[in-house]
C-alpha positions as CSV (number, residue, x, y, z in Angstrom):
1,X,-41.9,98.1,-18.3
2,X,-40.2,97.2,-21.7
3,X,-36.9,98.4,-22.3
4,X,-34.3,98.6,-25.1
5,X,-31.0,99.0,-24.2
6,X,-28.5,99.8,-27.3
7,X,-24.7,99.4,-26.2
8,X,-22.0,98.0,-28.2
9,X,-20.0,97.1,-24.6
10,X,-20.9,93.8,-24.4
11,X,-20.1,93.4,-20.7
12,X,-21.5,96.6,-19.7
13,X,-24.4,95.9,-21.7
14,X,-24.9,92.8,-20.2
15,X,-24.7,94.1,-16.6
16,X,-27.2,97.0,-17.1
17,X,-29.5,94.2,-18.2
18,X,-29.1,92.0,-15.4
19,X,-29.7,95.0,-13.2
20,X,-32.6,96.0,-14.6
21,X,-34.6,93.0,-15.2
22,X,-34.1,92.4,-11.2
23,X,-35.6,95.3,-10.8
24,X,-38.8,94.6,-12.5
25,X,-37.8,95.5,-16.1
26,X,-38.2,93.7,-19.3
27,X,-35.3,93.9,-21.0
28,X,-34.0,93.9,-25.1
29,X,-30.5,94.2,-26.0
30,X,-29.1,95.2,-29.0
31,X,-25.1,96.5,-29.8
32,X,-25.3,98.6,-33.0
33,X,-27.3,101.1,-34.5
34,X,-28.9,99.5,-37.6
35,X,-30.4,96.7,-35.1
36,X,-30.9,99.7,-32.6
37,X,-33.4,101.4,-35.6
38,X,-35.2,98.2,-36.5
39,X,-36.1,97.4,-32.6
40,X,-37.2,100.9,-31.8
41,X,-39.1,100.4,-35.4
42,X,-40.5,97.7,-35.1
43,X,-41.2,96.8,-31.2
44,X,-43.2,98.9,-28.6
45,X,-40.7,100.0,-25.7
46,X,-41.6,102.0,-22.8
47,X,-38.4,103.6,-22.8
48,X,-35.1,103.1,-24.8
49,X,-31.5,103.6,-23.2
50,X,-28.9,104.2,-26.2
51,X,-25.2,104.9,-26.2
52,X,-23.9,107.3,-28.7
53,X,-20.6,105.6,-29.8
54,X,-22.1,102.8,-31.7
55,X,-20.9,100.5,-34.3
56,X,-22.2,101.1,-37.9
57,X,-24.4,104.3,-37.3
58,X,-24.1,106.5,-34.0
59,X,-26.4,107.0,-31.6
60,X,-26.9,110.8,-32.9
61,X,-28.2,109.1,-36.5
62,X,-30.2,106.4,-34.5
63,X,-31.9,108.6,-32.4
64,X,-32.6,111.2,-35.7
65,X,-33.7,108.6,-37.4
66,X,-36.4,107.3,-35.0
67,X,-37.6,110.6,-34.4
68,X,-38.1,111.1,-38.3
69,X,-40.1,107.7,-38.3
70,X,-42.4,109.1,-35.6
71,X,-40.8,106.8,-33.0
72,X,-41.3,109.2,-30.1
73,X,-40.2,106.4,-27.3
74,X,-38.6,108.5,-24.6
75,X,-35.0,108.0,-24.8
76,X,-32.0,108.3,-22.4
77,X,-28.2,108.7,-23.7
78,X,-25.7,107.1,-22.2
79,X,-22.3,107.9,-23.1
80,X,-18.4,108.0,-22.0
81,X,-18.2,111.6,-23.5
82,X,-19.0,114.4,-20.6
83,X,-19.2,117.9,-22.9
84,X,-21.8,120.1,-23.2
85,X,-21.8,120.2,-26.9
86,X,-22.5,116.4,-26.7
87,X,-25.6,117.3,-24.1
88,X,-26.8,120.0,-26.5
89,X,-26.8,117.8,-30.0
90,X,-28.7,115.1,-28.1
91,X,-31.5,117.4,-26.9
92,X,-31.3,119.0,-30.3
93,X,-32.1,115.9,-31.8
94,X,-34.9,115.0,-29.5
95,X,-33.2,112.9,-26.3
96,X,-35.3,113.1,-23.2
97,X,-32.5,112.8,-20.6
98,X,-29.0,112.3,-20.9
99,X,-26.2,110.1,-18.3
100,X,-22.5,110.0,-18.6
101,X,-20.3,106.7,-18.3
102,X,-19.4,105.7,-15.6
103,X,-22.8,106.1,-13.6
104,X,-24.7,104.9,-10.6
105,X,-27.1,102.0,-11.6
106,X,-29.3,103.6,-9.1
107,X,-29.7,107.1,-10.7
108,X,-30.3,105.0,-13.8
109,X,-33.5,103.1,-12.8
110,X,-34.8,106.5,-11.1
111,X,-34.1,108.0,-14.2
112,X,-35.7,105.5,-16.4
113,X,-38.8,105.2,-14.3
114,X,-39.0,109.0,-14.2
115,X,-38.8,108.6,-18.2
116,X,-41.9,106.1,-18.2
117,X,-44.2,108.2,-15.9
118,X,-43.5,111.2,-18.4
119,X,-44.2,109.2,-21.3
120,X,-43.8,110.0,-24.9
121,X,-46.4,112.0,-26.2
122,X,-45.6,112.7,-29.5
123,X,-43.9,116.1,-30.2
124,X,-45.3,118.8,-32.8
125,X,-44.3,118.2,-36.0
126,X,-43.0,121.7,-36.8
127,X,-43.1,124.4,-34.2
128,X,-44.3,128.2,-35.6
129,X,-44.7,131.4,-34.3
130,X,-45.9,133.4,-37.1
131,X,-43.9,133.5,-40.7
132,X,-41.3,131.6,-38.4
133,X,-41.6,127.8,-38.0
134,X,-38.8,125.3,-36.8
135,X,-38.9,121.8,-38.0
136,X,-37.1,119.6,-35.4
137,X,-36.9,116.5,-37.7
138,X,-34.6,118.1,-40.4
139,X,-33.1,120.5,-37.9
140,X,-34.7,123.3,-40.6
141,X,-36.0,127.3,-40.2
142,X,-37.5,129.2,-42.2
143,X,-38.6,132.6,-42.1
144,X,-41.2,134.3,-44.5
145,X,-40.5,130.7,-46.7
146,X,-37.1,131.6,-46.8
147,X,-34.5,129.3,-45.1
148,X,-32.2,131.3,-42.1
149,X,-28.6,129.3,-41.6
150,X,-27.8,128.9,-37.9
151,X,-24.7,127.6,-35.9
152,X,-25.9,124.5,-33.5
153,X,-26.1,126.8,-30.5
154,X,-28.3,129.3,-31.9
155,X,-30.4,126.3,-33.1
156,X,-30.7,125.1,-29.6
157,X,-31.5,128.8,-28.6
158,X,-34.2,129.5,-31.2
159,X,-35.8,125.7,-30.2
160,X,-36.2,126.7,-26.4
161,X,-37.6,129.8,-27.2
162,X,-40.2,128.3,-29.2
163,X,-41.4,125.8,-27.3
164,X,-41.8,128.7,-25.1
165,X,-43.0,130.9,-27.0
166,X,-45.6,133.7,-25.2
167,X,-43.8,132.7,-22.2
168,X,-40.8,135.5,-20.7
169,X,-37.5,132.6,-19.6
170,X,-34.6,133.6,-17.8
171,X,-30.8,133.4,-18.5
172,X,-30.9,130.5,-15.8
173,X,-33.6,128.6,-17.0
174,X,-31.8,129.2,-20.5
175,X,-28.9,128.4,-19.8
176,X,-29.6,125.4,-17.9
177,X,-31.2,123.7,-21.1
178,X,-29.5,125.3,-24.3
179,X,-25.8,124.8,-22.2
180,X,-25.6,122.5,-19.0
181,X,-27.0,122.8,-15.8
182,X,-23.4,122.5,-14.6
183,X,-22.6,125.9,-16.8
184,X,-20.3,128.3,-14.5
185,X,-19.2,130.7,-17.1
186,X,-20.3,134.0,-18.0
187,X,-23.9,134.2,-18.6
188,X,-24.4,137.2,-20.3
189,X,-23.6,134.9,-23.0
190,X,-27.1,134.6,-23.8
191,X,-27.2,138.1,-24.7
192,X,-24.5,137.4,-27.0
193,X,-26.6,134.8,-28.7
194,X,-29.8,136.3,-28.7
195,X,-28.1,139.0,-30.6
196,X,-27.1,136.9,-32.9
197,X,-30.7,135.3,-33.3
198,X,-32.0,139.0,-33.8
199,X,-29.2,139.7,-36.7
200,X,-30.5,136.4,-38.3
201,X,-34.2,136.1,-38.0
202,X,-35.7,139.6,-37.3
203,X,-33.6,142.0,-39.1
204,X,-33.6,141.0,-42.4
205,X,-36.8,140.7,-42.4
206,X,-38.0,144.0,-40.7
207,X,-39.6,141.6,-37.4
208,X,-39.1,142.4,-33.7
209,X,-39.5,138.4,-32.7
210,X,-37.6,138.0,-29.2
211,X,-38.6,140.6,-27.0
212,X,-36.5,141.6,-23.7
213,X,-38.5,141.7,-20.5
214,X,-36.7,144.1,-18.4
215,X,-35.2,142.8,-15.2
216,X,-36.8,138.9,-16.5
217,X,-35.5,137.4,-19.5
218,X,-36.9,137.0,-23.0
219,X,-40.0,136.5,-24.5
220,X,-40.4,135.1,-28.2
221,X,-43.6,137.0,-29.5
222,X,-46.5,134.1,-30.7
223,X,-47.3,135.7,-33.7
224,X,-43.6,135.8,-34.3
225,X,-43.3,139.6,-33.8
């Protein structure tokens, strides 16, 4: 099990490593992101474990940046910041799991080995329903050809949907992957942002795309209503 490990604490860094080859890991260590792209780039990893504050480019760019090469390498944040705006950009930009500074060593080779069974099957290019397609690699959507601006959150929302789409999902089950798992507040907030999704990408364009299922959730139509 080859791992990359991109952390700019040098002690930290070299502690992780330590505990990981003792558990049966084989272990590369970089501390910025330019040497964090070439790795990933160059070198097959089963799984790659990157921080987001990084000298020279961020963990946000490095991670963006593999996935627009193609590098689909499952990857695992790891990060002093604890928001769930952080949590959300990562996933946005194709992280597979996400751990927050300080953390148990354990949960982090569970984590990782849960990673490597999962694998990293390359994800779809650009996701469509319809005139509506999504491109995760330049964070771009389009509807009818024509580009449609939205805020990160309604990104996030429009993503989930999609790779859902056919498929009626809850307010839980959205919430717990467009905001946190953790999220206690009020979660008719979803309504608010499919609302806003519906202002966006159906009205102006005479399409009914994200249908309610009464007393369910929401449903985003395959053929993009």
């Amino acid at each position: 099990m080859r791992v990359l490990i991109v952390e700019d604490e040098v002690r930290l860094a070299d502690t992780v490593r330590r505990g990981l080859t003792d558990a049966g890991f084989v272990v590369e260590l970089v501390h910025d992101g330019e040497d964090a792209i070439w790795a990933a780039s160059e070198s097959s990893f089963d799984v790659i474990v990157l921080d987001i504050m990084l000298p020279k480019v961020n963990g946000y760019k490095v991670l963006e940046e593999l996935r627009n090469r193609g590098v689909w390498t499952p990857v695992l944040m790891l990060t002093a910041k604890d928001g769930e705006y952080d949590q959300t950009d990562a996933f946005d930009l194709g992280a597979d799991d996400y751990l927050t500074k300080p953390f148990s060593f354990l949960v982090l080779v569970a984590r990782l080995r849960a990673l490597i069974r999962r694998g990293g099957p390359e994800r779809p290019v650009v996701l469509v329903a319809g005139d509506l397609t999504l491109d995760p690699a330049r964070k771009r959507v389009e509807r009818a050809g024509q580009e449609v601006m939205l805020t990160p959150r309604e990104y996030g929302l429009l993503e989930f949907l999609m790779r859902h789409r056919g498929d009626t999902v809850t307010k839980m089950e959205i919430l717990e992957s467009v905001w946190d798992p953790a999220f206690d507040g009020d979660p008719n907030v979803v309504e608010v942002y499919i609302r806003y999704l519906r202002l966006k990408l159906d009205a102006p364009f005479g399409r009914h795309t994200i249908e309610t299922v009464r007393g369910m959730g929401y449903r985003l139509a395959t053929d993009g209503g």
